[in-house]
Structures are given as structure tokens and as C-alpha cells.
N, CA, C and O atoms as a printed pandas DataFrame, in Angstrom:
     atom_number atom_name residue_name chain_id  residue_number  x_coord  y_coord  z_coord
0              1         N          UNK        A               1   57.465  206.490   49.911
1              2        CA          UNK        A               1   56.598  205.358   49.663
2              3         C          UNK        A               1   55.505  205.717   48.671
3              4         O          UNK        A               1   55.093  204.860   47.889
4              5         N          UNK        A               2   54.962  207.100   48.676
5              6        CA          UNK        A               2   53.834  207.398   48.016
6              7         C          UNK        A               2   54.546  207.579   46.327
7              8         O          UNK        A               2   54.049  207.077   45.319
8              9         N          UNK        A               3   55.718  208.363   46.367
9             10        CA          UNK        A               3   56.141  208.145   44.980
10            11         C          UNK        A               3   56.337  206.776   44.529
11            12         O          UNK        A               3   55.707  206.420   43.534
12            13         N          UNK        A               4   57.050  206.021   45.061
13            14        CA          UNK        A               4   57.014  204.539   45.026
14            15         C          UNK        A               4   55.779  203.876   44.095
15            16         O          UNK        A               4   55.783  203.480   42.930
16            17         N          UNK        A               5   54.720  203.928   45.112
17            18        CA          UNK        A               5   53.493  203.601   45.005
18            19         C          UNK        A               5   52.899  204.164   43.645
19            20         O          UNK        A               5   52.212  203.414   42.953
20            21         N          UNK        A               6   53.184  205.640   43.197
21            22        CA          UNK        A               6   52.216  205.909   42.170
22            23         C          UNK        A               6   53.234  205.560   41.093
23            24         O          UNK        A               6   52.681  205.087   40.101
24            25         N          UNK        A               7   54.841  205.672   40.973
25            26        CA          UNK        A               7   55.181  204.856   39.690
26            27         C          UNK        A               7   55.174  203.904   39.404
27            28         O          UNK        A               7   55.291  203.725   38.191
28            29         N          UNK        A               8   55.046  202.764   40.230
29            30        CA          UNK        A               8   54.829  201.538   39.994
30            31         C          UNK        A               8   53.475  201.294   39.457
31            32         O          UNK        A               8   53.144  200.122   39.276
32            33         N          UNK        A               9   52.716  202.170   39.199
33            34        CA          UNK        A               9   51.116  202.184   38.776
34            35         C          UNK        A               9   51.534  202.380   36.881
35            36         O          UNK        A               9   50.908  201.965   35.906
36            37         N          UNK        A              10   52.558  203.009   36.944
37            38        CA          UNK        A              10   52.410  202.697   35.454
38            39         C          UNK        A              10   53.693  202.431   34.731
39            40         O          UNK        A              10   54.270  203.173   33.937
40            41         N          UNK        A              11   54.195  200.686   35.343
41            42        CA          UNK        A              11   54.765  200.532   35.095
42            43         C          UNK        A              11   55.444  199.451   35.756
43            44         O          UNK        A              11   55.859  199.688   36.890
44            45         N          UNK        A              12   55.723  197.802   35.049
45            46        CA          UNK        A              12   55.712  196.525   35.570
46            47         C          UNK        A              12   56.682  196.662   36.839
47            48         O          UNK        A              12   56.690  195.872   37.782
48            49         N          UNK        A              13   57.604  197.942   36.693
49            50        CA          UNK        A              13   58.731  197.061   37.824
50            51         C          UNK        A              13   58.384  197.291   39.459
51            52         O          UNK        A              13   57.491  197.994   39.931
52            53         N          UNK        A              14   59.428  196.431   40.201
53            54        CA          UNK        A              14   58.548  196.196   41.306
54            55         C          UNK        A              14   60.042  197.358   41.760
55            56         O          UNK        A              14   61.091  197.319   41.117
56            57         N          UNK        A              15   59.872  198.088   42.677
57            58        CA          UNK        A              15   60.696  199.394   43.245
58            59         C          UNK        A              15   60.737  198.859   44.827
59            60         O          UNK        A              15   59.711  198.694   45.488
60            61         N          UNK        A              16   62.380  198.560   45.441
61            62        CA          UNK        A              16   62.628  198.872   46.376
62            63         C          UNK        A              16   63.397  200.107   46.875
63            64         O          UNK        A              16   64.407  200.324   46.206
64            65         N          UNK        A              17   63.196  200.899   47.797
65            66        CA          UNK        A              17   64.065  201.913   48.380
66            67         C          UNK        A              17   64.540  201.354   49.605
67            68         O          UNK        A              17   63.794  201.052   50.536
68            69         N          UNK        A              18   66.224  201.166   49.604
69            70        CA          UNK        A              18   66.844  201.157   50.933
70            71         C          UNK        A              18   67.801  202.153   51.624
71            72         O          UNK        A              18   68.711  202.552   50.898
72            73         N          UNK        A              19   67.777  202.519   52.591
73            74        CA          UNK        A              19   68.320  203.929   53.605
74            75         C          UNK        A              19   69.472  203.028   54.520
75            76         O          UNK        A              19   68.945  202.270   55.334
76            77         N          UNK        A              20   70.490  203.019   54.497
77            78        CA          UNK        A              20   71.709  202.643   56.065
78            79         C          UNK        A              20   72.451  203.716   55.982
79            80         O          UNK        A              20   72.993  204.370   55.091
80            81         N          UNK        A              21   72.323  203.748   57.409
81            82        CA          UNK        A              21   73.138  205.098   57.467
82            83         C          UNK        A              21   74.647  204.501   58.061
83            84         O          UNK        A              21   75.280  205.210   58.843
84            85         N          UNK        A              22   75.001  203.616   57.785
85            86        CA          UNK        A              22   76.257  203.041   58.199
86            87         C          UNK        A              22   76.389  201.748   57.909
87            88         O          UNK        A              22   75.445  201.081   57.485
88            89         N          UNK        A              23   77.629  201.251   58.120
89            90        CA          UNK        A              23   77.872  199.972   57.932
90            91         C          UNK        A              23   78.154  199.321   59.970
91            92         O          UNK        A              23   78.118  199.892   61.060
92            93         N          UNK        A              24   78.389  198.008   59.541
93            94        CA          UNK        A              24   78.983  197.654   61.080
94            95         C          UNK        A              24   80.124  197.803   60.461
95            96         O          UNK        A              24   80.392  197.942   59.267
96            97         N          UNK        A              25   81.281  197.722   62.159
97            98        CA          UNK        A              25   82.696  197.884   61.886
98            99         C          UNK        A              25   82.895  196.994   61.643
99           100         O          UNK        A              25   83.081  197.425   60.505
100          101         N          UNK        A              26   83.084  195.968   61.546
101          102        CA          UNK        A              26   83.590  195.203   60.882
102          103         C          UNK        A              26   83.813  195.325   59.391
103          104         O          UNK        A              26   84.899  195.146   58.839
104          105         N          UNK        A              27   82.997  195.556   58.963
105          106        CA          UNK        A              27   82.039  195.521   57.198
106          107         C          UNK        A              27   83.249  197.187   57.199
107          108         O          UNK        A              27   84.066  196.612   56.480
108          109         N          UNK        A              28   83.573  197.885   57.305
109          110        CA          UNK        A              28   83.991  198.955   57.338
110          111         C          UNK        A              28   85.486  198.736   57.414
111          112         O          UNK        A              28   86.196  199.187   56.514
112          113         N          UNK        A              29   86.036  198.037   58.487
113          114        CA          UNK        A              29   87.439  197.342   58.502
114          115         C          UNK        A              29   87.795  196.613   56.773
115          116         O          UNK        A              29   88.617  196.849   55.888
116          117         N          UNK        A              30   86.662  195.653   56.963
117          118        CA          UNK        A              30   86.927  194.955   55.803
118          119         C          UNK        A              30   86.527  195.510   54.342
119          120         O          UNK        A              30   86.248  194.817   53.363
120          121         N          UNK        A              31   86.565  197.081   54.426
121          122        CA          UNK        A              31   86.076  197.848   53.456
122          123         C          UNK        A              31   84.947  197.499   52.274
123          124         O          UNK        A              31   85.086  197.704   51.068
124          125         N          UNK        A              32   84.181  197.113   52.721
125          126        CA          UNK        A              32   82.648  196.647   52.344
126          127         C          UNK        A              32   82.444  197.969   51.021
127          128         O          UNK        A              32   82.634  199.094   51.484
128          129         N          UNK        A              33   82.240  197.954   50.133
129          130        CA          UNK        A              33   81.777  198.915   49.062
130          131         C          UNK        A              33   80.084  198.808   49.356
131          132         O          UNK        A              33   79.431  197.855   49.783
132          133         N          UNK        A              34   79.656  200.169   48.952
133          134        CA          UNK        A              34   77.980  200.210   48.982
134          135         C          UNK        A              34   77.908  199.100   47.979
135          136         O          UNK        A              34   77.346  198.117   48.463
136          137         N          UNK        A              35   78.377  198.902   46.476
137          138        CA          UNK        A              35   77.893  197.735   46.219
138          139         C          UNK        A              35   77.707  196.175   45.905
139          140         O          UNK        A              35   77.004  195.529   45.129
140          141         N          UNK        A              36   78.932  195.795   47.139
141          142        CA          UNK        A              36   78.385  194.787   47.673
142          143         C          UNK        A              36   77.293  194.727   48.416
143          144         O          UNK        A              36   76.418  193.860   48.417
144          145         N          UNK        A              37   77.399  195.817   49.129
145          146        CA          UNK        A              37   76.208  195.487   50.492
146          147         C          UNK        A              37   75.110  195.722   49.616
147          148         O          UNK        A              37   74.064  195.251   50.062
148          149         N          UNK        A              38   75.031  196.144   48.807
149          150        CA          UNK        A              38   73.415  196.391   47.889
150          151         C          UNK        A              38   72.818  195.133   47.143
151          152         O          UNK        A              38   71.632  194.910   46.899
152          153         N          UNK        A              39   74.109  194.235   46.788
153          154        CA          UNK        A              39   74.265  192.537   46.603
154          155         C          UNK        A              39   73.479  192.225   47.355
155          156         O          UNK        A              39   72.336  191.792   47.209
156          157         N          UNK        A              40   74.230  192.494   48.441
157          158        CA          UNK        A              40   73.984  191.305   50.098
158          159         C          UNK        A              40   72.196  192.125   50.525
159          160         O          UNK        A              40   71.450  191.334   51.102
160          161         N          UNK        A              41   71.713  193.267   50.316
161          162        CA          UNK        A              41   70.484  193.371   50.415
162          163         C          UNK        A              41   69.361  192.830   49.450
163          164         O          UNK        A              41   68.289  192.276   49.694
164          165         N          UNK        A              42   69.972  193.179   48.284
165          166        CA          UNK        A              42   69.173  192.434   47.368
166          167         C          UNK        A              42   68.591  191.121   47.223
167          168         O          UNK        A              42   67.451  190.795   46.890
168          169         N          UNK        A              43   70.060  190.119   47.682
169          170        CA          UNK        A              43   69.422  188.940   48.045
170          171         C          UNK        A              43   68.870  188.975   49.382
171          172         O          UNK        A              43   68.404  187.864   49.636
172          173         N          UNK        A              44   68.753  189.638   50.168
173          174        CA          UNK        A              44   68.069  189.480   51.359
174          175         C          UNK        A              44   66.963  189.412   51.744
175          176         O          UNK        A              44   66.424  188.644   52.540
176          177         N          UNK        A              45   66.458  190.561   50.941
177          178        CA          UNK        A              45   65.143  191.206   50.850
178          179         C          UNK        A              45   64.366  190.464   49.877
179          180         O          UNK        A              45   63.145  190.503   50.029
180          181         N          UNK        A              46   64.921  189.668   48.723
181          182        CA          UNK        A              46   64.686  188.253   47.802
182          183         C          UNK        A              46   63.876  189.350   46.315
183          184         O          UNK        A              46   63.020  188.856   45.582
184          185         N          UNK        A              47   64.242  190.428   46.191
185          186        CA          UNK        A              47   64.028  191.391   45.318
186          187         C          UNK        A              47   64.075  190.724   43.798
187          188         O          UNK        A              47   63.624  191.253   42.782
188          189         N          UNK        A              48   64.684  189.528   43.884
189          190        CA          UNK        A              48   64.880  188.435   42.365
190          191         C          UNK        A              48   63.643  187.634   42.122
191          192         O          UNK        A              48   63.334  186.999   41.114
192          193         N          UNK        A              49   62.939  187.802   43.345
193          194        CA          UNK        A              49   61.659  186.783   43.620
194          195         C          UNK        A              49   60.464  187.712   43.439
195          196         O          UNK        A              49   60.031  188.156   44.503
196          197         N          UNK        A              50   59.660  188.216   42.028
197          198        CA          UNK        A              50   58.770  188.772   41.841
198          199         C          UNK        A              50   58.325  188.418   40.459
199          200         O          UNK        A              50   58.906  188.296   39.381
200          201         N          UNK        A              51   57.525  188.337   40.724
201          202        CA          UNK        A              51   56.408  187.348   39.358
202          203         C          UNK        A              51   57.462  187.757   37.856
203          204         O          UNK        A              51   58.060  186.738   37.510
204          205         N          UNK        A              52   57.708  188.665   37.179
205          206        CA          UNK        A              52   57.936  188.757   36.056
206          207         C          UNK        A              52   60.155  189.155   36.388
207          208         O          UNK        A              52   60.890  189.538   35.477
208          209         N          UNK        A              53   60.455  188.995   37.298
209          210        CA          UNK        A              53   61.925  189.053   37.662
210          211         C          UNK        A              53   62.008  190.458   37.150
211          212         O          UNK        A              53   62.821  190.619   36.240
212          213         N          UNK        A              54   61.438  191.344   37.486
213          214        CA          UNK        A              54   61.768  193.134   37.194
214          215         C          UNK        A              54   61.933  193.707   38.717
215          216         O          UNK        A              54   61.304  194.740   38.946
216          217         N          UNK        A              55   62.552  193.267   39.570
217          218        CA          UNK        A              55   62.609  193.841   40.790
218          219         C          UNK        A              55   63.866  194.841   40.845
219          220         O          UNK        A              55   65.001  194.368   40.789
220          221         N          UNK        A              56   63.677  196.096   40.944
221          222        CA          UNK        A              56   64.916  196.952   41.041
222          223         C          UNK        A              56   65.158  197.498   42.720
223          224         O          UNK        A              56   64.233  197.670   43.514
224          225         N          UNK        A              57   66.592  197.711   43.016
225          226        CA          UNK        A              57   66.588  197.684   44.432
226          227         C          UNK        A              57   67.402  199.094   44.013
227          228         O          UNK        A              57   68.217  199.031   43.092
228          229         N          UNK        A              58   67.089  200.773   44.927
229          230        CA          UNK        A              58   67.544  201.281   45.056
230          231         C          UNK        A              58   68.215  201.486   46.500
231          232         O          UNK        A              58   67.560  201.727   47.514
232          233         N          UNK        A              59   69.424  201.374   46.460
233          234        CA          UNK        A              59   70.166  201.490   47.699
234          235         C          UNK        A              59   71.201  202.876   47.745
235          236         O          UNK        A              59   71.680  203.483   46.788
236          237         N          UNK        A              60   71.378  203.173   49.383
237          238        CA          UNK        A              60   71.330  204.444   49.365
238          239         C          UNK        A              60   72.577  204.353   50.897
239          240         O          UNK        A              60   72.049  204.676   51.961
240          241         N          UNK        A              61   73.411  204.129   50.940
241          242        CA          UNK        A              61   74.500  203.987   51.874
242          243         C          UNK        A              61   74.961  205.580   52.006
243          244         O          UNK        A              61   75.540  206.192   51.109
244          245         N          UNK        A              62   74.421  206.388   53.904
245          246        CA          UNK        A              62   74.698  207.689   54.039
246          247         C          UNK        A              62   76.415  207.659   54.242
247          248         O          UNK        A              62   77.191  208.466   53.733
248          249         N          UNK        A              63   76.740  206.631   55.029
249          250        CA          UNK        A              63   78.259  206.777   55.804
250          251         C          UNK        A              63   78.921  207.397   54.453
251          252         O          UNK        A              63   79.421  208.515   54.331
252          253         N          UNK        A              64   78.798  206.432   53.524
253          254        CA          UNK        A              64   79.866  207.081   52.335
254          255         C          UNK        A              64   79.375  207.758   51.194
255          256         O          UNK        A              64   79.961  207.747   50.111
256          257         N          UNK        A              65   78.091  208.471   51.462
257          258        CA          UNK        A              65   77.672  209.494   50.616
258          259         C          UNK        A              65   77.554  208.621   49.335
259          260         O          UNK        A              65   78.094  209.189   48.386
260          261         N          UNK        A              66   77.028  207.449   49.023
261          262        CA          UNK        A              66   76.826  206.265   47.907
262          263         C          UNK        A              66   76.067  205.774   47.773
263          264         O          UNK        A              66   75.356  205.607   48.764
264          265         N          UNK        A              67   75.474  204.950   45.980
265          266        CA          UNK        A              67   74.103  204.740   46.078
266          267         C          UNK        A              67   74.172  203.761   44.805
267          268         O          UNK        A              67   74.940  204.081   43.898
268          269         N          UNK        A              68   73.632  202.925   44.721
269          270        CA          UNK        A              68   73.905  201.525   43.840
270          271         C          UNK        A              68   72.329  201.455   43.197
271          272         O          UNK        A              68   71.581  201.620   44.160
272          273         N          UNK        A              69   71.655  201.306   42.160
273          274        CA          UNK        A              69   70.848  200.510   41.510
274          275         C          UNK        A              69   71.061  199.310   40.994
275          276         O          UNK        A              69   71.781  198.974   40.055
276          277         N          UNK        A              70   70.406  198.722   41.656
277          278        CA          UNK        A              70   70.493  196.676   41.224
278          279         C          UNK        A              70   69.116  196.270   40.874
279          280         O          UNK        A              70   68.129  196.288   41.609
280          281         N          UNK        A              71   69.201  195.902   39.640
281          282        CA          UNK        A              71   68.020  195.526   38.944
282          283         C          UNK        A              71   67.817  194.104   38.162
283          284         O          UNK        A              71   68.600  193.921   37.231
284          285         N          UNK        A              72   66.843  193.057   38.432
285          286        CA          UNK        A              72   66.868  191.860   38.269
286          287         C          UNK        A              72   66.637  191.597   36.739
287          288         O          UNK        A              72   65.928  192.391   36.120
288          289         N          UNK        A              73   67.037  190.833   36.284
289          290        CA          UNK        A              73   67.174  190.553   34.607
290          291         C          UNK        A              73   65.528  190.700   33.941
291          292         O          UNK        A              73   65.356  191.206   32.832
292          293         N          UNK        A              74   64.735  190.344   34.526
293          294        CA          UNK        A              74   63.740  191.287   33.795
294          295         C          UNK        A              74   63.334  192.510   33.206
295          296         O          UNK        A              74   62.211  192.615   32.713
């Protein structure tokens, strides 16, 4: 959070960090890729919804050792 915090000091974009250490089974049956689910967080968390649309979502899926950057058209 504290790195978070001091790069965003110089510098417009807005920084999410997300941690799952698994999927549900289901999502796992239906072989869910980290990045969909980084989709399905992104809009969740509404990471598209920040004053200048620079919201970047780092996602970080442990089960399959995988990790997606999704970053809003700003």
C-alpha cells in the first residue's frame, strides 16, 4: 500500500493491487483464465470510474502462478 501510495504521488494513474489465492470450483471447472477474472474484477471494483479514466488494475491470481495488468483507456 505504501509503495502504492508514494507512486501515485508522481504520477496521474490511479493503482489497484489485487491478491486471490484461488478461484471457486466452479470458475476452475469452467476454466476461468486469470484474465478474465481480472475483467470481472476490474469491473467490479469500477476501476474505469476515476476522474481522468487512468485506472490500472494489477491482478495477481496465486492458484495458477498468473498475473494480468488491465488498464483503462486513459
Amino acid at each position: 500500500e505504501q509503495a502504492i501510495a508514494a507512486s501515485e504521488r508522481t504520477h496521474a494513474g490511479e493503482i489497484r493491487f489485487v491478491v486471490e489465492t484461488n478461484l471457486h470450483p466452479l470458475e476452475i471447472v469452467n476454466k476461468k483464465s486469470a484474465k478474465k477474472r481480472a475483467l470481472e474484477v476490474f469491473s467490479h471494483l469500477h476501476i474505469w470510474d476515476t476522474e481522468h479514466n487512468n485506472g490500472v488494475l494489477i491482478y495477481l491470481l496465486l492458484a495458477d502462478h498468473d498475473f494480468e495488468i488491465l488498464a483503462d483507456r486513459g
